[in-house]
C-alpha positions as CSV (number, residue, x, y, z in Angstrom):
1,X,181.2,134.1,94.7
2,X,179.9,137.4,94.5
3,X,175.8,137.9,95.5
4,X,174.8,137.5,91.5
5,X,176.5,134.4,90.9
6,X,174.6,133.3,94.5
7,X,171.4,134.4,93.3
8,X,171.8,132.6,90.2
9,X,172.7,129.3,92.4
10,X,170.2,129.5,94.5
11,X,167.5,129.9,91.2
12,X,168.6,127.4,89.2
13,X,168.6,124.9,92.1
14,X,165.0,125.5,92.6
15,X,164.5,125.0,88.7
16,X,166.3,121.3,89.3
17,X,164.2,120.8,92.1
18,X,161.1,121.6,90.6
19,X,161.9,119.6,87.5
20,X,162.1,116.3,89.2
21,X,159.3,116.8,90.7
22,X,156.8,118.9,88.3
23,X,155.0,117.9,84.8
24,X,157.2,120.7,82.8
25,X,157.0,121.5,79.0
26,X,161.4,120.5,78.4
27,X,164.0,118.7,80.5
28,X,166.2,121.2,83.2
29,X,169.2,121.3,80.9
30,X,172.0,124.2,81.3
31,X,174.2,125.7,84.1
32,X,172.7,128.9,84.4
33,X,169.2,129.8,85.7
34,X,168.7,131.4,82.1
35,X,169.4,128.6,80.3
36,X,167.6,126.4,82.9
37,X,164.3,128.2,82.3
38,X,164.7,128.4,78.7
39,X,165.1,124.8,78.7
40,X,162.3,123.9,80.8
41,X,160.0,125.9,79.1
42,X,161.1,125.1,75.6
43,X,157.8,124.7,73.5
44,X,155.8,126.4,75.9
45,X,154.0,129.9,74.5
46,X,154.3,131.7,77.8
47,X,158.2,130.9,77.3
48,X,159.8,134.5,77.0
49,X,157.2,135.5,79.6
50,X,158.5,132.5,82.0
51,X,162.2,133.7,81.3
52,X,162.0,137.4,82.5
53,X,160.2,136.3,85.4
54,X,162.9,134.0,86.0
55,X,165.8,136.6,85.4
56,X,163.7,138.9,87.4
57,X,164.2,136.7,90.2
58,X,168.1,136.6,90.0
59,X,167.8,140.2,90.5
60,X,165.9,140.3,93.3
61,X,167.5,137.5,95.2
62,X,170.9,139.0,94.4
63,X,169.8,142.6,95.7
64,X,168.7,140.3,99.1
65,X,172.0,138.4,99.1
66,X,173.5,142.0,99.3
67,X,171.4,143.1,101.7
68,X,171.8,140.6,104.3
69,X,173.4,141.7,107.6
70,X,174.6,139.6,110.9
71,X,171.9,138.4,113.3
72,X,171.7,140.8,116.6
73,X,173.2,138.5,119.9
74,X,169.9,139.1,121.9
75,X,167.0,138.7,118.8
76,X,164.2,140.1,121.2
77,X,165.9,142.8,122.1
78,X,166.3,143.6,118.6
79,X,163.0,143.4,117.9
80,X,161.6,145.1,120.3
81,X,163.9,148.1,119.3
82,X,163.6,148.1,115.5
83,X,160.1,148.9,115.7
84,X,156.9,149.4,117.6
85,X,155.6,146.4,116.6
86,X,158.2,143.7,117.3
87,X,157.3,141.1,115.0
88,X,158.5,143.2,112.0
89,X,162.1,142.2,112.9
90,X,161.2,138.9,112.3
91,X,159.4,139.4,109.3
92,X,162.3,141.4,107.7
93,X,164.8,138.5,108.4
94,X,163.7,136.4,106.0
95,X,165.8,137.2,103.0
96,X,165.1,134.4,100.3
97,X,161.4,134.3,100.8
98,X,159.2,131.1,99.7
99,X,162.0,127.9,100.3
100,X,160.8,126.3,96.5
101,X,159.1,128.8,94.7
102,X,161.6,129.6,91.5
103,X,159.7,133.8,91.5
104,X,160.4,133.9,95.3
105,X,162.3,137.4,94.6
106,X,160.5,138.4,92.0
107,X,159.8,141.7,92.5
108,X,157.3,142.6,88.9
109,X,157.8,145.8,87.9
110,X,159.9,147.2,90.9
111,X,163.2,149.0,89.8
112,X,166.3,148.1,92.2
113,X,165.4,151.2,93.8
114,X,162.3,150.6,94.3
115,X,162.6,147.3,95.7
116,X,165.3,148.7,97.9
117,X,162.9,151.2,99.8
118,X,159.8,149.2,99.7
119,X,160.8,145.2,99.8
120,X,161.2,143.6,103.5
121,X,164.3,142.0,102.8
122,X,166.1,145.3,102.6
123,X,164.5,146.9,106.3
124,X,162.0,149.1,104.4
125,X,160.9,152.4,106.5
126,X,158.0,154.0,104.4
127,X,154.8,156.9,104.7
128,X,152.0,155.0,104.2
129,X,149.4,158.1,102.5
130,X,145.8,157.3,103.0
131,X,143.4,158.5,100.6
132,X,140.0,160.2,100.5
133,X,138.0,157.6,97.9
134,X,134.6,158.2,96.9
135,X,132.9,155.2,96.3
136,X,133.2,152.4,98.6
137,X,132.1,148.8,99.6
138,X,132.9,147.9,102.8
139,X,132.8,144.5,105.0
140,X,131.6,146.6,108.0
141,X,131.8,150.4,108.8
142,X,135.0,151.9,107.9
143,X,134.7,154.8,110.0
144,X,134.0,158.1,109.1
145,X,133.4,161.2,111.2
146,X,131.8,163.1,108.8
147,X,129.9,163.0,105.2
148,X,133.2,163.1,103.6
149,X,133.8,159.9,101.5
150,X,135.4,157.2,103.6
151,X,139.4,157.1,104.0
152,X,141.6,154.1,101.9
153,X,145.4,153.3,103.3
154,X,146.9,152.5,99.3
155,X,150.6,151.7,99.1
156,X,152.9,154.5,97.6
157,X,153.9,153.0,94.9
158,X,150.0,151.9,93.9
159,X,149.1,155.6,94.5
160,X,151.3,157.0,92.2
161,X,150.5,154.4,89.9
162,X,146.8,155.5,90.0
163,X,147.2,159.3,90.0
164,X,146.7,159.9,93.7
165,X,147.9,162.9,95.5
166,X,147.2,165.0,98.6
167,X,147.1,162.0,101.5
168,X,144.3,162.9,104.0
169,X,146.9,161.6,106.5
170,X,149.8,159.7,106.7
171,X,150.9,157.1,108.8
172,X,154.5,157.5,109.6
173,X,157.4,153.9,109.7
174,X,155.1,152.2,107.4
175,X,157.4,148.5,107.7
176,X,156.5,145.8,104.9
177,X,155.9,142.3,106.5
178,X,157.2,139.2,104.5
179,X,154.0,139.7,102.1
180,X,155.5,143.6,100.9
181,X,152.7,144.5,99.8
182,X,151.2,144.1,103.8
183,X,152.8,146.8,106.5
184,X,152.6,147.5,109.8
185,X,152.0,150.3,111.3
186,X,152.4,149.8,114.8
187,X,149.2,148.9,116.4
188,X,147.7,147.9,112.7
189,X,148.7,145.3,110.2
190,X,147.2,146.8,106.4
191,X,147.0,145.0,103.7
192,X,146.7,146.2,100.9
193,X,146.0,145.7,96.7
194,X,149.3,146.0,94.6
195,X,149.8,146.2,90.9
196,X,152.7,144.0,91.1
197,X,152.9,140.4,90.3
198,X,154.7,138.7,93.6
199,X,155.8,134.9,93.2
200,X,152.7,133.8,91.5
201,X,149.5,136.5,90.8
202,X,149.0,140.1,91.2
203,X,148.4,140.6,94.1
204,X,144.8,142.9,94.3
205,X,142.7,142.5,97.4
206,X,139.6,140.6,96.1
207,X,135.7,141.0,96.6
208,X,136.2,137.8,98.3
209,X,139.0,138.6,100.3
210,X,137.7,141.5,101.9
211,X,134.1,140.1,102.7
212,X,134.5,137.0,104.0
213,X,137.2,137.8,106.7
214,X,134.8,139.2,109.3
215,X,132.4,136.4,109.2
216,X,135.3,133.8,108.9
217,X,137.0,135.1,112.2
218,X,133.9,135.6,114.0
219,X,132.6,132.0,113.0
220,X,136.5,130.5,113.8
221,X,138.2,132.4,116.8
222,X,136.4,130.0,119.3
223,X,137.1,126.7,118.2
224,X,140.4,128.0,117.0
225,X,141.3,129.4,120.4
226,X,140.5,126.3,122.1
227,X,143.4,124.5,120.1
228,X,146.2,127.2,120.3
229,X,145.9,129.5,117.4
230,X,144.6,132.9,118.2
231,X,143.3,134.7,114.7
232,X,143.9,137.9,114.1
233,X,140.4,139.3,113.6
234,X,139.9,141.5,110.1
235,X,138.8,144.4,111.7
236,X,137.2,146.3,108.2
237,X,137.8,145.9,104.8
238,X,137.3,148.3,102.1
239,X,137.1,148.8,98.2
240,X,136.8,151.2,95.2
241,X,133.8,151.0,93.5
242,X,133.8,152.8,89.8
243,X,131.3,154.8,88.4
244,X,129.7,152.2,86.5
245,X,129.8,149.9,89.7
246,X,132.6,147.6,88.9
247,X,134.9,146.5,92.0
248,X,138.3,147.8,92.0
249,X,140.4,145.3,93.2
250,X,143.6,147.8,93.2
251,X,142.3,149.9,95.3
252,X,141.6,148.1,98.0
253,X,142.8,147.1,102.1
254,X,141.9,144.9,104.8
255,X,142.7,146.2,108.3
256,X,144.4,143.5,111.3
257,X,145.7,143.8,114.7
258,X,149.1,143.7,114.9
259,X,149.6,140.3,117.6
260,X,151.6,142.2,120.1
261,X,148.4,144.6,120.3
262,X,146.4,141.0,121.3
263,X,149.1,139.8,123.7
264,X,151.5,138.2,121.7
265,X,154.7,140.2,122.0
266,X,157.0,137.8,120.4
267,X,155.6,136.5,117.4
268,X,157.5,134.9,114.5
269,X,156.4,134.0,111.7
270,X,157.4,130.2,110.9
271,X,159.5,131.2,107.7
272,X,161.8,133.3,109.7
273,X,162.6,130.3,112.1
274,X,164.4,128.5,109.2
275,X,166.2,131.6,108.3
276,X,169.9,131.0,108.9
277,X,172.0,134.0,110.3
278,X,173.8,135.5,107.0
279,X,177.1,135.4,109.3
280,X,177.3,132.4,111.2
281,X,175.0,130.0,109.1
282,X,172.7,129.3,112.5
283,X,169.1,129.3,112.1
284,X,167.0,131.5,114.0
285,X,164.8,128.5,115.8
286,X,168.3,127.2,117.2
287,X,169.2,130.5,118.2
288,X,166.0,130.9,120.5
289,X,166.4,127.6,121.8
290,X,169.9,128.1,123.0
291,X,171.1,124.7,124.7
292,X,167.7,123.0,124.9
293,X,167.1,122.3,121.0
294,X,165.5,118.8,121.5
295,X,163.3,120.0,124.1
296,X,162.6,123.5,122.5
297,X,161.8,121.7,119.2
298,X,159.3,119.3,120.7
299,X,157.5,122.3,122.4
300,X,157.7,124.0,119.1
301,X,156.0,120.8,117.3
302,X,152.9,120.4,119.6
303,X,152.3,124.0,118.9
304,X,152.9,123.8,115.1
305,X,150.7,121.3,114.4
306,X,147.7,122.8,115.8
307,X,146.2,123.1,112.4
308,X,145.7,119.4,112.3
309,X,144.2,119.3,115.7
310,X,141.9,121.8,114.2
311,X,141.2,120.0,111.3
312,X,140.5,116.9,113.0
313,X,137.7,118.4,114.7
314,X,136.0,120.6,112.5
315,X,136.9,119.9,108.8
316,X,138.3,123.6,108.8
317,X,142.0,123.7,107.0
318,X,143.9,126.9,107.5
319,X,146.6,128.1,104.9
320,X,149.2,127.5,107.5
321,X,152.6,128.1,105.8
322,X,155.3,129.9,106.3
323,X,154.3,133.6,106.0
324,X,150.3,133.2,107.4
325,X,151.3,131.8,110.6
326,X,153.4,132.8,113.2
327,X,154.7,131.1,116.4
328,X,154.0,132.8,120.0
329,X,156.6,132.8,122.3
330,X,156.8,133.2,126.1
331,X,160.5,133.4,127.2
332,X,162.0,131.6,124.4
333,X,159.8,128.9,124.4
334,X,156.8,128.9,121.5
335,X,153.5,128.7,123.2
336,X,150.8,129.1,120.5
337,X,150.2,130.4,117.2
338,X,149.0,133.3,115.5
339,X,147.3,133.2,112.3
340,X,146.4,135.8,109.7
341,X,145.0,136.0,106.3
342,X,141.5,134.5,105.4
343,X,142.0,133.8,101.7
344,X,143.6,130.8,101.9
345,X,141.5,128.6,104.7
346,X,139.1,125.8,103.1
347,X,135.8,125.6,105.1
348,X,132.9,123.3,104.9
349,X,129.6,124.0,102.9
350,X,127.5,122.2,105.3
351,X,127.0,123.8,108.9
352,X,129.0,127.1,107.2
353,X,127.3,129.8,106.3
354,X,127.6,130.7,102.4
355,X,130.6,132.8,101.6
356,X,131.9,134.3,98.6
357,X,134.7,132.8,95.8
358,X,135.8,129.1,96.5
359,X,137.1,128.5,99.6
360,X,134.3,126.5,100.5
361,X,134.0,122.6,99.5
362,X,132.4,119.6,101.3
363,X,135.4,117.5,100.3
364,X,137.7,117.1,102.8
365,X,140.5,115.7,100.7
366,X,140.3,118.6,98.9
367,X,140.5,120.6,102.6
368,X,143.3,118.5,103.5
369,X,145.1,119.2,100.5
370,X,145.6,123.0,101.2
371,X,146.6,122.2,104.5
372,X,149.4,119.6,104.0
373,X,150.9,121.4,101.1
374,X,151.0,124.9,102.9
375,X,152.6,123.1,106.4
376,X,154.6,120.1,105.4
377,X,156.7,120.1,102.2
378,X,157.7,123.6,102.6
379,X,157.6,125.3,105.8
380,X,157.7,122.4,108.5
381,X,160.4,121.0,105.6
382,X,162.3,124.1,105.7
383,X,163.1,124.1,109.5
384,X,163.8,120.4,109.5
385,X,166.5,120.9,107.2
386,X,167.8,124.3,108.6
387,X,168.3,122.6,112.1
388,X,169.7,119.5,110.6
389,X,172.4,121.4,108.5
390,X,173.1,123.3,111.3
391,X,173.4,120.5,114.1
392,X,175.3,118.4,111.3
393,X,171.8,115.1,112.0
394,X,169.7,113.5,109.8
395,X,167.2,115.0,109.1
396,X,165.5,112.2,110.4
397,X,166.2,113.1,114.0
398,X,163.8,115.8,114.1
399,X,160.9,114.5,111.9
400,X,160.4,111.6,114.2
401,X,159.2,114.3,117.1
402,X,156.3,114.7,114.4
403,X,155.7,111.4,114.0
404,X,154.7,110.7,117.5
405,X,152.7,114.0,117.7
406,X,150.6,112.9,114.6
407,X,150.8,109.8,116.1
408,X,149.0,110.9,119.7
409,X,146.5,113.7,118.0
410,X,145.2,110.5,115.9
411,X,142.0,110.7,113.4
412,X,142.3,109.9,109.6
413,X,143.9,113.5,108.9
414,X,146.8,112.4,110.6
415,X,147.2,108.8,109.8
416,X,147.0,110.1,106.0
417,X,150.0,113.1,107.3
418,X,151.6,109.9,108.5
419,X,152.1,107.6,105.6
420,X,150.6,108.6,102.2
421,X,152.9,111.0,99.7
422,X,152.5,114.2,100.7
423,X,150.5,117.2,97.8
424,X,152.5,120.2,96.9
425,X,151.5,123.4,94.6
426,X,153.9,122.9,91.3
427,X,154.4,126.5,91.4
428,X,156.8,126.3,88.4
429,X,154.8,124.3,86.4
430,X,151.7,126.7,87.4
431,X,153.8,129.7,85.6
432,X,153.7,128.1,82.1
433,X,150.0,126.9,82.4
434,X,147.8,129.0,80.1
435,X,146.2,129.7,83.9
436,X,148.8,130.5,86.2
437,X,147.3,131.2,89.0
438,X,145.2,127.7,89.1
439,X,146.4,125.2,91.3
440,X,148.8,122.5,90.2
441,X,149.4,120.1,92.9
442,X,151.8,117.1,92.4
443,X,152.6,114.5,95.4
444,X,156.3,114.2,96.7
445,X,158.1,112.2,99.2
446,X,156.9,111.8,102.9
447,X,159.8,111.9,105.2
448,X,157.2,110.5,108.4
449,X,157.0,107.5,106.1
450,X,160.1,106.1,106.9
451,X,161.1,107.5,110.5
């Protein structure tokens, strides 16, 4: 099967999945992911929309399908010599992206080219220009030696998109992290605002986004540290202000710490430990565990579900899937996490000091919600199964190790992780919605219910 007819496969299966699953406008009916879509969205008015995005998709997976290479023997070593900051190996690995979503290689208005030189998936090396901008709102001070108007990192494909020329500097190995449109630089994770719908919304930094980090990390990184994550701090954020005072939203970056720079060395992100080498069909978490997989993946769970220990004792639910959270190893044993990326976490409004858009809510079903769907049905899901295809178990095997650690961190949080169905973002459903990028959540399967 060549990598087209692959792609296509590997789409139209997550079409079937999401139908049984998803309040769609028609029935999954065809072969193909073309007439999949057009069948599930028959009726709908964002229909022709909901198709290109789809056979945009197909595109992009097949150009990852033909992209993927053999794992390295010795993955550290790899790492360590593929770039200055070693998690971007990891990052890069993961060819498929998002385990359900049906846009997960959707690449917007990238050519093949283009995807090629900037997309993760394909080992991107890049100069990353940054621009002299002369209006600006900042979280804190951005840094400028001078009177000169403050410096923006943009993304090259953004700056030629807006008519930008003549870098004040540029940062050289620019690598795209599983997000694309986020790089590292070495010492610096940037993130950055794109004109390019990826998976589900275009994805522009927001007022939001790049004010509330600051105060989130400062408020969080205690009680957070004291239950094995370690936040990496948003060290300035900046935006483009027009002349008439509006926000630009494209033009727009928040600055991070890469986690080697903090001590971490060998972080992964979660996604990339269900990612199964493109030769041998072995996952990267059984690869790192080497002949202790029951005891590797029971050091891997406590550490994993730190979010719900966190949750449990401050009402604070982190974003924790696949991409925002990584897994910090020392030896080849994971140790803690690392956890990036403020836009997602749910806080409190009482005890919390007001922040802006709406990630704060005093209802904690609501908090739990974002939590469970970003861990559970797709990235804790997504390891289960890539272990248990590869050892040949039920799947069973390895969700009763989370069982008993729900079981011993105890509170309602967990009891409900325990037994009750478990929410997930319908994320296909969410594409034909007259608001796509509003939440959809529908309740699947627990697989702790019956372990």
């Amino acid at each position: 099967m060549n990598a087209t007819d692959r792609a296509d496969a590997i789409v139209s299966g997550r079409l079937r999945a999401a139908a049984g699953r998803e309040p769609l406008p028609g029935p999954a009916v065809g072969e193909t992911a073309a007439e999949l879509a057009a069948s599930i969205a028959a009726g709908s008015v964002h229909a022709q929309r909901f198709e290109a995005e789809i056979a945009a998709a197909v595109r992009g997976t097949a150009l990852a399908l033909e992209a993927a290479r053999p794992h390295p023997q010795d993955l550290w070593a790899a790492a360590a010599a593929a770039h200055e900051d070693p998690s971007v190996w990891f990052e890069q690995a993961v060819l498929l992206g998002h385990p359900t979503h049906p846009l997960a290689r959707s690449r917007g208005e990238l050519s093949d080219d283009e995807i090629r030189a900037y997309a993760p998936e394909h080992g991107a090396r890049f100069d990353l220009g940054v621009y002299r901008v002369p209006l600006f709102l900042t979280n804190v001070g951005w840094g400028t030696q001078s009177d000169d108007p403050p410096i923006l990192p943009v993304h090259p494909w953004q700056a030629r998109r807006r008519g930008l020329s003549d870098p004040e500097q540029v940062w050289k190995a620019a690598a795209p992290l599983m997000s694309l449109r986020t790089v590292s630089v070495g010492v610096l994770h940037v993130k950055m605002a794109i004109d390019l719908q990826l998976t589900s919304a275009v994805r522009h930094v927001s007022a939001a986004a790049a004010m509330n980090g600051e105060k989130i990390g400062q408020r969080l990184s205690r009680p957070a540290k004291d239950f094995g994550i370690r936040l990496l701090p948003e060290y300035t954020a900046a935006m483009h202000v027009q002349t008439d005072g509006v926000r630009d939203t494209g033009l727009a970056a928040i600055l991070r710490p890469a986690p080697h720079l903090l001590g971490h060395p060998r972080a992964v992100p979660l996604a990339a430990l269900a990612e199964p080498d493109p030769a041998t069909g072995r996952p990267i978490a059984a690869a790192l565990a080497g002949d202790n997989l029951d005891e590797w993946w029971a050091a891997f769970v406590a550490v994993a579900l730190a979010p719900v220990r966190l949750f449990e004792a401050t009402g604070v639910a982190l974003e924790a899937h696949g991409q925002n959270t990584l897994a910090s190893f020392t030896g080849d044993r994971p140790t803690s996490l690392v956890y990036r990326d403020f836009g997602g976490v749910r806080v409190p409004k009482t005890g919390w000091p007001a922040l802006q858009g709406d990630i704060q809510t005093d209802d904690a079903d609501e908090r739990l919600r974002k939590l469970t769907a970003a861990l559970f049905p797709t990235t804790l899901t997504a390891i289960v199964d890539a272990l248990a295809v590869w050892t040949g178990t039920d799947p069973g095997r390895w969700w009763r190790t989370v069982a008993t650690a729900l079981a011993d961190i105890g509170g309602d949080a967990s009891a409900h992780l325990l037994k009750a169905p478990w929410a997930t973002k319908a994320t296909t459903a969410m594409r034909l919605a007259d608001n796509p990028t509003d939440d959809i959540w529908v309740a699947v399967d627990n697989p702790l219910a019956s372990v």
